[in-house]
Structure formats: C-alpha cells, structure tokens
C-alpha positions as a LaTeX table, in Angstrom:
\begin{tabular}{lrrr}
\hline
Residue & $x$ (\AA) & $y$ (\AA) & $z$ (\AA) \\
\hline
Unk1 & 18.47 & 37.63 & 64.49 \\
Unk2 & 19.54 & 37.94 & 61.04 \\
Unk3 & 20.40 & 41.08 & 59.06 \\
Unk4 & 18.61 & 41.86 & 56.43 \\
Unk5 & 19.46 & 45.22 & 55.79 \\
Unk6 & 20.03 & 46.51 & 52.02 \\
Unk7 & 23.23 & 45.81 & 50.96 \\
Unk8 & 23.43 & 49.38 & 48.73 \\
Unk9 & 22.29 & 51.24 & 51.85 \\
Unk10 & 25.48 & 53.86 & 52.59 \\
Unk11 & 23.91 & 55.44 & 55.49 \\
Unk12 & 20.87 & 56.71 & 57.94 \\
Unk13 & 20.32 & 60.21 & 58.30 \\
Unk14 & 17.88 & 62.21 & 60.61 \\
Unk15 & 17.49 & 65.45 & 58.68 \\
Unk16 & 14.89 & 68.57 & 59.25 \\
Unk17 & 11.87 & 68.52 & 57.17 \\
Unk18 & 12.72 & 71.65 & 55.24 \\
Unk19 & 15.85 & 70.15 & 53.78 \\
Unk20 & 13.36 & 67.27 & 52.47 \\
Unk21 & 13.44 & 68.57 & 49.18 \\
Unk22 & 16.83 & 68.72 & 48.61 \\
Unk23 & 17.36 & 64.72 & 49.06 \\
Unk24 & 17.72 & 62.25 & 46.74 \\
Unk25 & 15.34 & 59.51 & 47.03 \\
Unk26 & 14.02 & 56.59 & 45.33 \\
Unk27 & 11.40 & 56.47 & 44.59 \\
Unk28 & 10.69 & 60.29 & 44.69 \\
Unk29 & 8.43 & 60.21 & 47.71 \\
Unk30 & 9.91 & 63.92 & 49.31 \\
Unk31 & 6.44 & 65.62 & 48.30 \\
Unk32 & 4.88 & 62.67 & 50.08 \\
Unk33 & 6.77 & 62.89 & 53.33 \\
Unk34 & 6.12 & 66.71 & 53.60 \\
Unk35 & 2.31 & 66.63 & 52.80 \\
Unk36 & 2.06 & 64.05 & 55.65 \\
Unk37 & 4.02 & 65.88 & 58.23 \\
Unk38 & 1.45 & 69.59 & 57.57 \\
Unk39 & $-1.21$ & 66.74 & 57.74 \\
Unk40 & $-2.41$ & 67.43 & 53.65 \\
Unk41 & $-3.28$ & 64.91 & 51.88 \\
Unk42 & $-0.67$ & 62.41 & 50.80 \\
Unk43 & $-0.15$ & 59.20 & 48.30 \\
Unk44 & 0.01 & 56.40 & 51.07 \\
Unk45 & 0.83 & 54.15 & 48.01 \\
Unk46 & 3.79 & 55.05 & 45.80 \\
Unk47 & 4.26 & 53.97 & 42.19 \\
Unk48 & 7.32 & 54.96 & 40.65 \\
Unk49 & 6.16 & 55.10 & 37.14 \\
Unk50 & 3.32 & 57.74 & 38.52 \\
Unk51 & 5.65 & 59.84 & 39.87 \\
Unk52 & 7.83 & 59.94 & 36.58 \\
Unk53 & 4.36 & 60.59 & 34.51 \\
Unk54 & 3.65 & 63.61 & 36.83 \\
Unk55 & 6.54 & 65.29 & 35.75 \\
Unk56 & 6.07 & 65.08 & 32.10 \\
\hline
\end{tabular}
C-alpha cells in the first residue's frame, strides 16, 4: 500500500471535545465538529471562504 499521507501533517491528536475550540484548524470547522457531537445542526459541507464571510 502506498502512503499518501500529507506531507505538512506534524501530528494526530485525540483531544476532548471541550478543548475543540481552542485548536487551530483549517479550514475553521471547530463549530462544526461540536454542533455534530450535541447532535445540532451542522454544515456537512465546508467552504472556507463562508466561514471567513461569517466573521466579518
């Protein structure tokens, strides 16, 4: 089998849900992740350049 991980990929972390927030990610899907988990509703599509408009 041949890896084809990301090669800008520093690392795998299991971490609780309530430190969610406090994670960098790309794109900015933390809000996403969380609403899923308390079963709210969720973006199951995520656009980059909607997340950036939301916080204008």
């Amino acid at each position: 089998m041949r890896n084809t991980s990301d090669p800008t990929q520093i690392g795998v972390k299991w971490i609780p849900i309530s430190e969610l927030p406090s994670i960098v990610l790309y794109p900015e899907i933390q809000e996403d992740i969380v609403n899923y988990c308390r079963g709210k509703e969720y973006r199951n599509y995520v656009e980059e350049y909607e997340i950036q408009q939301r916080k204008l």
